[in-house]
KEKE-3310 file (N, C-alpha, C; in steps of 0.2 Angstrom, whole numbers, plus 5000, padded with zeros to 4 digits):
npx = (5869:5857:5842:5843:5829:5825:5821:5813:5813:5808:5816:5823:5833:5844:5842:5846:5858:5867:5867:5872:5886:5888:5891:5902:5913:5914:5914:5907:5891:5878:5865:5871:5872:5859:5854:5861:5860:5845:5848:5853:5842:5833:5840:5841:5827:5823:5832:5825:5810:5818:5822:5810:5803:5811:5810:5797:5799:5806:5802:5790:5798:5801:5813:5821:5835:5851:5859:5851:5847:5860:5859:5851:5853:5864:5858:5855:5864)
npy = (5369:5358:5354:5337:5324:5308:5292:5277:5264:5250:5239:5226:5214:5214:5224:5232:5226:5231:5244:5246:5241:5251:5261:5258:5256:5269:5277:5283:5287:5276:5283:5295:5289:5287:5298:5304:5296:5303:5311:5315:5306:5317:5327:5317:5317:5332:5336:5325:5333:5344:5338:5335:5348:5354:5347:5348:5362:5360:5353:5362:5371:5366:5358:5344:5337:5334:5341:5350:5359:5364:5370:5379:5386:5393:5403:5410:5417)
npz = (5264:5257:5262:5267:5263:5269:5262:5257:5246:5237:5228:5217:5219:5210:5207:5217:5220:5208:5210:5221:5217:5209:5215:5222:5214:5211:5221:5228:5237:5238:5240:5233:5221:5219:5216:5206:5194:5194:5190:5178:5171:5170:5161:5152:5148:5148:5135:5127:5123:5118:5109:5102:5101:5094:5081:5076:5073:5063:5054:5050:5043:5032:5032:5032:5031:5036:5027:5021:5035:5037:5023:5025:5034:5029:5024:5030:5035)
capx = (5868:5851:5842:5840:5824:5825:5815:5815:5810:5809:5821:5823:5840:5849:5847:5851:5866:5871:5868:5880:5893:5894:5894:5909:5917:5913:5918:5901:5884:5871:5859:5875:5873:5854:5851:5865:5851:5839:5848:5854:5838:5831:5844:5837:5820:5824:5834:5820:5807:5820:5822:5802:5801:5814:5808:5793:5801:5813:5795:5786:5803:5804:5821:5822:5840:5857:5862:5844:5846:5866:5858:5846:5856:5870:5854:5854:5872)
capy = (5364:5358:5348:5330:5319:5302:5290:5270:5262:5244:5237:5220:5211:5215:5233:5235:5223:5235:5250:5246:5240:5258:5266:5256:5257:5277:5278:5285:5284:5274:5290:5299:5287:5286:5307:5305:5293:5305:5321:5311:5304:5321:5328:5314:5319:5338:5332:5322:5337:5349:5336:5337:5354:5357:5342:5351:5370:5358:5351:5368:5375:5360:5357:5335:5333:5339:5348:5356:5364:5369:5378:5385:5389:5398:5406:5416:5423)
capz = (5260:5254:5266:5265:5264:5270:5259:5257:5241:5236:5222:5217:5219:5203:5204:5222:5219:5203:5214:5228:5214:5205:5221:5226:5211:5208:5228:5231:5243:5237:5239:5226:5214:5215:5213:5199:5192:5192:5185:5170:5168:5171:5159:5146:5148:5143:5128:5121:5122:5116:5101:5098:5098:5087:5076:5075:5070:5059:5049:5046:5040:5027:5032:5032:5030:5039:5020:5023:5040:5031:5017:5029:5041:5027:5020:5035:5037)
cpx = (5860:5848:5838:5834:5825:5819:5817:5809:5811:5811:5822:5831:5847:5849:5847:5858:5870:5870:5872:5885:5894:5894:5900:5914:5916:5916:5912:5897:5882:5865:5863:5873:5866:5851:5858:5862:5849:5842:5850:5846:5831:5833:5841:5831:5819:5826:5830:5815:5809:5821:5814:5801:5807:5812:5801:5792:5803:5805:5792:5791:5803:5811:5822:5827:5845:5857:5853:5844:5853:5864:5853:5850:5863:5865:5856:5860:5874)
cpy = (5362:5352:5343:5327:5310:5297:5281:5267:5254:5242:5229:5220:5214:5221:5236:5233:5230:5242:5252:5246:5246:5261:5264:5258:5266:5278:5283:5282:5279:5280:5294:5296:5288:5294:5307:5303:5297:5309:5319:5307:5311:5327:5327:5317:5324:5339:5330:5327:5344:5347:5335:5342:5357:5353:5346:5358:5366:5355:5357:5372:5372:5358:5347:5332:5336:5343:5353:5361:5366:5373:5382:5389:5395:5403:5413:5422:5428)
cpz = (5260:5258:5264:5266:5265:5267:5255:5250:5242:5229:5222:5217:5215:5206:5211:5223:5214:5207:5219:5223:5210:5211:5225:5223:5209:5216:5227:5235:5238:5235:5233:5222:5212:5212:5208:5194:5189:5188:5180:5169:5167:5165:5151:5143:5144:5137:5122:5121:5121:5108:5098:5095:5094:5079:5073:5071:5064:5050:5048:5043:5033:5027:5036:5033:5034:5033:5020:5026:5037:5028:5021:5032:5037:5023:5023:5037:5033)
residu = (UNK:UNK:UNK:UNK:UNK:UNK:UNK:UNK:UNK:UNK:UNK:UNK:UNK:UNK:UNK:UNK:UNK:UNK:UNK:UNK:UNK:UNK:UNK:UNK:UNK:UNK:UNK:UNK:UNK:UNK:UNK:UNK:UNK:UNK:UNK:UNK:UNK:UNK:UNK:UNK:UNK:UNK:UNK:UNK:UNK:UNK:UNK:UNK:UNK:UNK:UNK:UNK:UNK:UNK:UNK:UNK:UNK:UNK:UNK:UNK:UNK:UNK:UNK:UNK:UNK:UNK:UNK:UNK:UNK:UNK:UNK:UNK:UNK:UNK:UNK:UNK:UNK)
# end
């Protein structure tokens, strides 16, 4: 297993409170819920710089619309 770091932050009330209440209600840690946190926010992160850079292939292509990247995309088959 991948060893643990021990590491103390400071949170205000709410979102220590809403932190204990899904690790009770998921029947997880506190530390599970918070590195579930991060990998969906980590998750998010490459999502929205995988939607830039296709945003950006999708503008030099001239392709604007759903039925745009379709006729492209049946162009190609």
């Amino acid at each position: 297993m991948e060893s643990m770091k021990t590491v103390s932050y400071s949170l205000d009330e709410e979102t220590a409170k809403g932190i204990d209440s899904i690790a009770k209600k998921a029947k997880l840690s506190r530390s599970d819920v918070v590195r579930t946190m991060y990998a969906r926010m980590q998750l998010e992160q490459t999502f929205e710089e995988m939607e830039a850079q296709a945003s950006q292939l999708l503008k030099k292509l001239g392709l604007e619309t759903e039925d745009d990247v379709a006729a492209y995309a049946k162009s190609k088959t």
